[in-house]
C-alpha positions in Angstrom: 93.8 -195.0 2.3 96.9 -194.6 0.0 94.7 -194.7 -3.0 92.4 -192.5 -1.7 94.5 -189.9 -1.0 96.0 -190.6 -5.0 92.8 -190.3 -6.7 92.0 -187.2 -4.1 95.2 -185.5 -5.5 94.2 -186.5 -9.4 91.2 -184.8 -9.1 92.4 -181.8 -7.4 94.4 -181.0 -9.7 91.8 -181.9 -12.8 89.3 -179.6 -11.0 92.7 -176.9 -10.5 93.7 -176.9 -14.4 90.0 -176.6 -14.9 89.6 -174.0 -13.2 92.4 -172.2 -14.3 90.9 -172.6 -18.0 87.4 -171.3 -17.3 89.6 -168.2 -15.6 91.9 -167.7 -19.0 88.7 -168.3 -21.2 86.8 -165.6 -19.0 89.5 -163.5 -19.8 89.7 -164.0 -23.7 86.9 -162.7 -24.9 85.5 -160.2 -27.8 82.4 -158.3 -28.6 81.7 -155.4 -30.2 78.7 -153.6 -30.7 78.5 -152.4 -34.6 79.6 -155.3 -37.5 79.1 -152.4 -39.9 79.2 -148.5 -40.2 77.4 -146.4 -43.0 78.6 -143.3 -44.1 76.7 -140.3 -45.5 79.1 -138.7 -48.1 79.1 -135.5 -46.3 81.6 -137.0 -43.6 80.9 -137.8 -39.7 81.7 -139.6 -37.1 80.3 -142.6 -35.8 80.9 -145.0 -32.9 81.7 -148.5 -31.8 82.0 -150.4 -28.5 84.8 -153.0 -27.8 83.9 -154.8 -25.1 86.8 -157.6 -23.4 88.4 -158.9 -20.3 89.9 -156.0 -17.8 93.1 -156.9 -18.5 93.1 -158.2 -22.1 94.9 -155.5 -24.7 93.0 -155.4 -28.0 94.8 -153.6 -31.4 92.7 -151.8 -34.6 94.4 -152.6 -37.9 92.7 -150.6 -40.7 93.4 -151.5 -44.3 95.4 -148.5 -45.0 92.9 -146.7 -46.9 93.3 -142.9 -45.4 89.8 -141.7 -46.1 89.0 -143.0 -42.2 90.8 -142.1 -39.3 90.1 -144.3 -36.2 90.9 -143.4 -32.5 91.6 -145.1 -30.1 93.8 -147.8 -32.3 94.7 -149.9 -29.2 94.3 -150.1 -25.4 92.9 -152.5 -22.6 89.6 -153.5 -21.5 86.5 -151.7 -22.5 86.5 -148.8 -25.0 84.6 -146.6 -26.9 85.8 -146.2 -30.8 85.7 -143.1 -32.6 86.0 -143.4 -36.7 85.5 -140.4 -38.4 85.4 -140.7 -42.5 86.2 -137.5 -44.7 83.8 -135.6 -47.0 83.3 -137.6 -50.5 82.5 -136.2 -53.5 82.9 -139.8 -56.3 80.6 -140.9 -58.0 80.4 -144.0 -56.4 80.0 -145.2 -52.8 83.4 -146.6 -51.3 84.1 -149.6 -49.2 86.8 -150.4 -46.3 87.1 -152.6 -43.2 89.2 -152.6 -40.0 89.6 -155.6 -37.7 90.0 -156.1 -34.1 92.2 -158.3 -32.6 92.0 -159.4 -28.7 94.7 -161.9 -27.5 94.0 -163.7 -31.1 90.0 -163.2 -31.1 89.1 -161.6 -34.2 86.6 -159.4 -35.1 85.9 -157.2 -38.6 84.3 -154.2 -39.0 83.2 -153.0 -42.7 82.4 -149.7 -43.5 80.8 -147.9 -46.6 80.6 -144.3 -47.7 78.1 -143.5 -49.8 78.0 -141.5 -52.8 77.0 -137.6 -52.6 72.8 -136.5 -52.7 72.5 -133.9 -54.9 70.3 -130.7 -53.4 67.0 -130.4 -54.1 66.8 -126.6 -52.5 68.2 -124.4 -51.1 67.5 -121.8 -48.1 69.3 -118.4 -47.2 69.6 -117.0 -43.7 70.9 -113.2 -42.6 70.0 -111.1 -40.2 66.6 -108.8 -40.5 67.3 -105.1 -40.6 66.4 -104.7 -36.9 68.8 -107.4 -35.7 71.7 -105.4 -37.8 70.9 -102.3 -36.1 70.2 -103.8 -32.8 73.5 -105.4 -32.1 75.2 -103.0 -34.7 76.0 -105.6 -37.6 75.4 -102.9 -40.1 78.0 -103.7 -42.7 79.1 -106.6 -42.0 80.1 -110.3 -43.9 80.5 -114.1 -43.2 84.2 -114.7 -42.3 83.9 -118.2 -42.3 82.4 -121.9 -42.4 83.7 -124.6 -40.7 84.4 -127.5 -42.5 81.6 -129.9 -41.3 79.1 -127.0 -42.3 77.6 -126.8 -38.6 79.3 -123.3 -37.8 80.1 -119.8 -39.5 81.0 -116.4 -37.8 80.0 -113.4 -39.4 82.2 -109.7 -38.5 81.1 -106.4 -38.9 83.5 -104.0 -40.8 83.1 -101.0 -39.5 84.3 -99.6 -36.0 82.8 -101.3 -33.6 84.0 -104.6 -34.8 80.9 -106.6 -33.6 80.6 -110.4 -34.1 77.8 -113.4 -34.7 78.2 -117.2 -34.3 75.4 -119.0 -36.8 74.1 -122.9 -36.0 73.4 -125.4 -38.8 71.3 -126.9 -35.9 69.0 -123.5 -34.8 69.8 -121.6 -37.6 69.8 -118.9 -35.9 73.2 -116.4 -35.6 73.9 -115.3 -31.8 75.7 -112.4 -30.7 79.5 -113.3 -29.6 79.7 -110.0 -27.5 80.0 -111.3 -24.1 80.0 -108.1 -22.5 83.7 -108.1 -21.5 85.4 -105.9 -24.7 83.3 -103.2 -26.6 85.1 -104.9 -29.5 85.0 -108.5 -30.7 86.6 -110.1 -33.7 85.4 -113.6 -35.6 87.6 -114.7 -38.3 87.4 -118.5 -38.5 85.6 -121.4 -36.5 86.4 -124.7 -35.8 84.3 -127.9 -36.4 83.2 -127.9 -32.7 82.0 -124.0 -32.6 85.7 -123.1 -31.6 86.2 -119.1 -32.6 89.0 -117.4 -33.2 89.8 -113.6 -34.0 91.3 -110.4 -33.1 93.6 -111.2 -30.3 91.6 -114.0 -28.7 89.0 -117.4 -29.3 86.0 -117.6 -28.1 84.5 -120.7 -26.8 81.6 -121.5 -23.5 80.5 -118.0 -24.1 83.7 -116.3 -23.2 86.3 -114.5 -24.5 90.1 -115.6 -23.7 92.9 -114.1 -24.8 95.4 -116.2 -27.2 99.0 -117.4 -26.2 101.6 -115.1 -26.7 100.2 -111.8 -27.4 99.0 -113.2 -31.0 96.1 -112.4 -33.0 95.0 -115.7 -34.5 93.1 -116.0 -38.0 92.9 -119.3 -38.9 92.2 -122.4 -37.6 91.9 -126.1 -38.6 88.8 -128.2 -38.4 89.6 -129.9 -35.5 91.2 -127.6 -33.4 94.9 -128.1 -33.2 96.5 -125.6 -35.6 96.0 -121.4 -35.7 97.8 -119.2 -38.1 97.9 -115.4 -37.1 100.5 -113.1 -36.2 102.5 -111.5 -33.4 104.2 -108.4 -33.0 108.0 -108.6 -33.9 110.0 -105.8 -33.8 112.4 -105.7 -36.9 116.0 -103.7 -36.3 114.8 -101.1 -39.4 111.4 -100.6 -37.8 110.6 -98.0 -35.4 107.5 -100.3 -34.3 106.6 -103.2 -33.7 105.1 -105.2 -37.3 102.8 -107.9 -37.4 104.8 -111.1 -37.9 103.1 -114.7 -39.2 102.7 -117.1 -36.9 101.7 -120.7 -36.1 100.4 -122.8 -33.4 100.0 -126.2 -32.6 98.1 -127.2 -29.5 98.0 -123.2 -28.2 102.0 -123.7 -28.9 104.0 -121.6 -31.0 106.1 -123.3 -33.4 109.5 -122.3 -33.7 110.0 -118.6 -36.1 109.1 -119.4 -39.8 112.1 -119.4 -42.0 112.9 -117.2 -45.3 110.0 -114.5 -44.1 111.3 -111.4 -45.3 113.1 -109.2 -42.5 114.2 -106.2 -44.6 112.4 -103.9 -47.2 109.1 -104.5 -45.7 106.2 -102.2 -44.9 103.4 -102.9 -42.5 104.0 -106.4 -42.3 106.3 -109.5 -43.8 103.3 -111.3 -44.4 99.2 -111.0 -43.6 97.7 -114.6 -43.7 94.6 -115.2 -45.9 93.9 -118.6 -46.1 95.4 -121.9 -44.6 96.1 -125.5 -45.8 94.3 -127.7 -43.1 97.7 -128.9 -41.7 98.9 -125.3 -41.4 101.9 -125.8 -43.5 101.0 -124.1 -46.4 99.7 -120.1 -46.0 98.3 -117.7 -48.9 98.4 -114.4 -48.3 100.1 -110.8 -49.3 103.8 -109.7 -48.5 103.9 -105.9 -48.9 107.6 -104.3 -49.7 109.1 -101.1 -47.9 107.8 -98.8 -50.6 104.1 -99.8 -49.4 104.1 -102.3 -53.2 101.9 -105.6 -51.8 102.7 -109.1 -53.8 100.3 -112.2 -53.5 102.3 -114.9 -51.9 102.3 -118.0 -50.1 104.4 -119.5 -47.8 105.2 -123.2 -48.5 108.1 -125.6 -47.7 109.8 -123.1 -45.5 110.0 -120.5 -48.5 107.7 -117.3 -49.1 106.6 -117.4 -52.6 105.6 -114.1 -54.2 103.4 -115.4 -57.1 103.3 -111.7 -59.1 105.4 -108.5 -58.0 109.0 -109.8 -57.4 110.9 -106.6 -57.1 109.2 -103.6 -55.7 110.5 -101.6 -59.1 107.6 -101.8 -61.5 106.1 -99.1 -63.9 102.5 -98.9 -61.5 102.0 -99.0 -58.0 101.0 -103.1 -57.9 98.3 -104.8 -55.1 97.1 -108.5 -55.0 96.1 -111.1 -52.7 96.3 -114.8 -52.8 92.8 -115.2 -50.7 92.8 -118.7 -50.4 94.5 -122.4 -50.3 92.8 -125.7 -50.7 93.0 -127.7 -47.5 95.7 -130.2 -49.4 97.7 -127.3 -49.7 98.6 -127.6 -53.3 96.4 -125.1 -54.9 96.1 -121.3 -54.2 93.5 -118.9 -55.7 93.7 -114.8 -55.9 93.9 -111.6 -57.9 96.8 -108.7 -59.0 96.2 -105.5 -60.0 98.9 -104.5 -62.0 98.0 -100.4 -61.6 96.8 -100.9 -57.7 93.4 -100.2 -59.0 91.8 -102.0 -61.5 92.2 -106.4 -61.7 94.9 -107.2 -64.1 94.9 -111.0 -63.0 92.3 -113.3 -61.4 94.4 -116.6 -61.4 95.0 -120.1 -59.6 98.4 -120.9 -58.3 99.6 -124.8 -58.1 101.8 -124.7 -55.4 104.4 -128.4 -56.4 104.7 -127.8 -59.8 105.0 -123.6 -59.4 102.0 -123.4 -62.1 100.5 -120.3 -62.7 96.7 -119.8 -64.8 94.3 -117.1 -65.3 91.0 -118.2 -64.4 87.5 -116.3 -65.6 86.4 -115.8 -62.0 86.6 -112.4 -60.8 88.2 -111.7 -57.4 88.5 -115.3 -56.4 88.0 -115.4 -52.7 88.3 -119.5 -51.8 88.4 -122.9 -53.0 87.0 -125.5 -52.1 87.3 -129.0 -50.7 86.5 -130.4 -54.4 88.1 -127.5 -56.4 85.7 -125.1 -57.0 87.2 -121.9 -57.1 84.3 -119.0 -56.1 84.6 -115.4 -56.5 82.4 -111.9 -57.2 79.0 -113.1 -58.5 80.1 -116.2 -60.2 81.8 -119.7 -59.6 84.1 -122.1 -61.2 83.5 -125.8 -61.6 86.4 -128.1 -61.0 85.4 -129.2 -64.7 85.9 -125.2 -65.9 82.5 -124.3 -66.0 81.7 -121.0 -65.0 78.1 -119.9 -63.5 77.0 -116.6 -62.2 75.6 -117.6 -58.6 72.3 -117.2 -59.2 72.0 -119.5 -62.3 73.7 -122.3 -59.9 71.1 -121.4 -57.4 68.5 -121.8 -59.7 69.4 -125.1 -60.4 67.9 -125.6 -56.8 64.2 -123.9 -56.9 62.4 -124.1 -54.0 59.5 -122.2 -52.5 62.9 -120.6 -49.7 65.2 -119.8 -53.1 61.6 -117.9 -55.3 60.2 -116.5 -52.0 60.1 -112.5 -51.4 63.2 -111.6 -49.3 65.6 -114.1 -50.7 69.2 -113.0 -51.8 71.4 -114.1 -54.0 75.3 -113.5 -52.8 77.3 -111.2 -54.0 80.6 -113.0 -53.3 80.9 -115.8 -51.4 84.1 -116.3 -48.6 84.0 -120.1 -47.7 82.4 -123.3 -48.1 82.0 -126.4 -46.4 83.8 -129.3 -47.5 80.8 -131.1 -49.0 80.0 -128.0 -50.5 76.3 -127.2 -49.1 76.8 -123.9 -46.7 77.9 -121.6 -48.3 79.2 -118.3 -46.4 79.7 -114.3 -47.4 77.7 -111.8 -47.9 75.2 -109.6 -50.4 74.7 -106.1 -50.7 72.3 -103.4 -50.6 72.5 -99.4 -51.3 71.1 -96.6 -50.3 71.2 -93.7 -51.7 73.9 -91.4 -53.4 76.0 -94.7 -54.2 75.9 -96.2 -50.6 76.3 -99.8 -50.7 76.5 -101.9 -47.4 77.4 -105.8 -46.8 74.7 -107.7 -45.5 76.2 -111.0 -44.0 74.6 -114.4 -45.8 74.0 -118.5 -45.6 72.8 -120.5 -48.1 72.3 -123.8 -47.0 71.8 -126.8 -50.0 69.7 -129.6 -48.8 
C-alpha cells in the first residue's frame, strides 16, 4: 500500500508540472496576420493583427528609420496595429522591418515603399455656373488641400462668406452651410475631412465654435495642431487686435514669445502658412504706421524677412504665404512701393538665407520643394514651367476636352504632389474678373 500511495504521488505531480507547462505554453504564443506590408509612394496606412495570450505583453521595436510611424508600440493581448508611412518622392523603392516580441517569441515584419508612378492625366473639377450662383460661390478660390489629397475647402470672397468641402472619393464639392450661420468660413482641412475657419471647425455636418474665442487657420494633417488668432487687447490699443495663436489638442499653448506688443497696427502678426508641427509660422507683421513686413515666427523669435524699420522711402507690403511642412523653408513676395512686386523670393529659415526666385507671387511649397505661384511653377531642380506646359506634359481626353481650365495660381498641394488646389479666372465685361475655385487631380 506504501508503494502505491508513492508511485500515486509521483505521478501526480508528473501530471501537475505537466499541466502547468501546457498552461505556460498556452499562454506564450505569437501570431500575426501580415509577414509583409507594401507601400504605394503616395503614403497610407495599413494594418496588422497581433494576436497572443490575454495576459502576455508584446513590445514593437522598429529599426529607427523615421519614414514609418507605428501605433500601438506595446500593450497586452490582442491588438490591432496601425503603421502609417510618409509620402516618398526617391527614385527608388525603400525597405524597413519592425519585429514583435511576446515573452521572447519573435516575429518580423518587413515593409517596402515603392517608388513614385508618374501621371498619365490629369482631370480638373469646379463648380458649373449654376452651382456658383446657386449656393452663391461667385468669386470664390480653393483655400486648401489636405495633405493625403482626399480633401480641399474652397471659400467664397465676397460678403457672404460661403464655403464647399470637395472629396477625392465623389469628387464632388458639398456645401458646408449647415444652416446655423448665414456665414461660414473654410480655410484648411485636415487628413480626415476635419475643417477649420472663421471662428469655428466643422466636422459631422456641423458647425462648433473653437476654444477660446479664436479663429483658427491652420491645421495639421492629423488633427492635433491649429494656428489662428485671438483677440488681445494691447495697453496702446483702443480695441481689441488679433493676436497669433496655437493649439495643441483644442489647447492653447502658453502666449508666444518676442511677438511685437508696441508699434503695431491691425495685428502683431496674421498667419499664412504653417510648418506641420506648428512651430514654425509665415506670415505678415504690419507696423503702427499701417507698413506690413513678411515674417515668420520661428524658435520663439518673429523674423521680419524685408521691412525692418517702418522708416523707408515707399509705403512697403509683402507676405511670406507659405512654409514647407519641415519648417525650414518659407516662400513669398515684397513690394517695395506697396504696389507693384519688387521681390518674389524663398526664405531658408536655419541658415537666415534669403533668394529671389523667378516665380511670381509664390503662394506655397510643397512637400518636395516645389515652390508654385501666378501661372507658373518651380521645380525643386530650378526649372520653371508656366502651368499649362506642366499640364501638358499630362494629355488626356479630361486635360484637351471643351471646358477644361488651366489655373491661374495655385494655393496648396498635396504632399505627393497630385491635387492640386486654387483657382482660375474669368471676366466679364468692362475689366471684371472673378475667381472660379479649381482641382486638378494627376493620376
Amino acid at each position: 500500500m506504501k508503494k502505491l500511495i508513492t508511485a500515486f504521488a509521483t505521478g501526480a505531480a508528473l501530471l501537475a508540472m505537466f499541466s502547468c507547462k501546457t498552461d505556460e505554453g498556452e499562454k506564450s504564443f505569437l501570431n500575426v496576420s501580415e509577414n509583409r506590408l507594401e507601400f504605394s509612394a503616395d503614403g497610407e496606412t495599413k494594418s496588422f493583427i497581433v494576436e497572443t495570450g490575454s495576459d502576455t505583453q508584446w513590445n514593437i521595436t522598429t529599426d529607427g528609420q523615421t519614414w514609418y510611424t507605428v501605433v500601438p508600440e506595446s500593450g497586452t493581448g490582442n491588438a490591432k496595429i496601425e503603421v502609417t508611412a510618409e509620402v516618398w518622392i526617391g527614385e527608388n523603392s525603400r525597405e524597413a522591418a519592425l519585429t514583435v516580441n511576446a515573452d521572447g517569441i519573435e516575429e518580423e515584419i518587413r515593409i517596402q515603399q515603392f517608388s513614385p508612378v508618374e501621371p498619365t492625366h490629369v482631370t480638373f473639377y469646379s463648380l458649373t455656373e449654376a452651382e456658383q450662383a446657386s449656393i452663391g460661390m461667385i468669386n470664390s478660390r480653393v483655400t486648401a488641400v489636405s495633405g493625403n489629397g482626399k480633401w480641399a475647402v474652397a471659400v467664397d470672397e465676397d460678403m457672404g462668406h460661403q464655403a464647399m468641402l470637395w472629396s477625392y472619393e465623389t469628387r464632388e464639392f458639398t456645401d458646408l452651410n449647415d444652416g446655423s450661420s448665414s456665414e461660414c468660413h473654410a480655410k484648411d482641412v485636415s487628413n480626415n475631412g476635419l475643417v477649420v475657419g472663421g471662428s469655428g471647425y466643422y466636422s459631422d455636418g456641423v458647425w462648433e465654435a473653437f476654444p477660446d474665442e479664436g479663429s483658427p487657420v491652420f491645421i495639421s494633417d492629423d488633427g492635433h495642431v491649429v494656428v489662428g488668432s485671438i483677440m488681445e487687447q494691447l495697453p496702446e490699443k483702443s480695441i481689441p487686435i488679433p493676436s497669433l495663436a496655437v493649439w495643441i489638442d483644442y489647447v492653447m499653448q502658453p502666449e508666444l514669445e518676442n511677438l511685437p506688443r508696441e508699434n503695431v497696427g491691425q495685428y502683431t502678426m496674421m498667419a499664412l502658412g504653417m510648418s506641420e508641427d506648428g512651430t514654425v509660422i509665415a506670415g505678415k507683421t504690419e507696423w503702427g504706421n499701417g507698413m506690413v513686413s513678411p515674417a515668420v515666427y520661428a524658435n520663439g523669435n518673429l523674423i521680419r524677412i524685408y521691412g525692418e524699420s517702418p522708416e523707408a522711402e515707399w509705403f512697403y507690403f509683402g507676405e511670406a504665404t507659405s512654409v514647407s511642412k519641415d519648417g525650414t523653408k518659407a516662400v513669398g513676395y515684397f513690394m517695395v512701393d506697396g504696389q507693384s512686386v519688387s521681390s518674389n523670393f524663398m526664405y531658408d529659415i536655419p541658415s537666415g538665407t534669403l533668394t529671389e526666385i523667378p516665380v511670381n507671387m509664390p503662394s506655397f511649397i510643397g512637400y518636395d520643394g516645389t515652390v508654385y505661384g501666378q501661372g507658373k511653377l518651380m521645380t525643386p531642380e530650378g526649372e520653371v514651367l508656366y502651368y499649362a506646359d506642366y499640364i501638358d506634359r499630362y494629355v488626356s481626353e479630361d486635360s484637351t476636352a471643351e471646358g477644361f481650365k488651366y489655373p491661374y495660381i495655385v494655393l496648396s498641394v498635396s504632399d505627393n504632389g497630385k491635387v492640386w488646389g486654387g483657382y482660375y479666372t474669368v471676366s466679364e465685361g468692362f475689366g471684371v474678373t472673378f475667381m472660379v475655385p479649381g482641382i486638378w487631380v494627376f493620376e
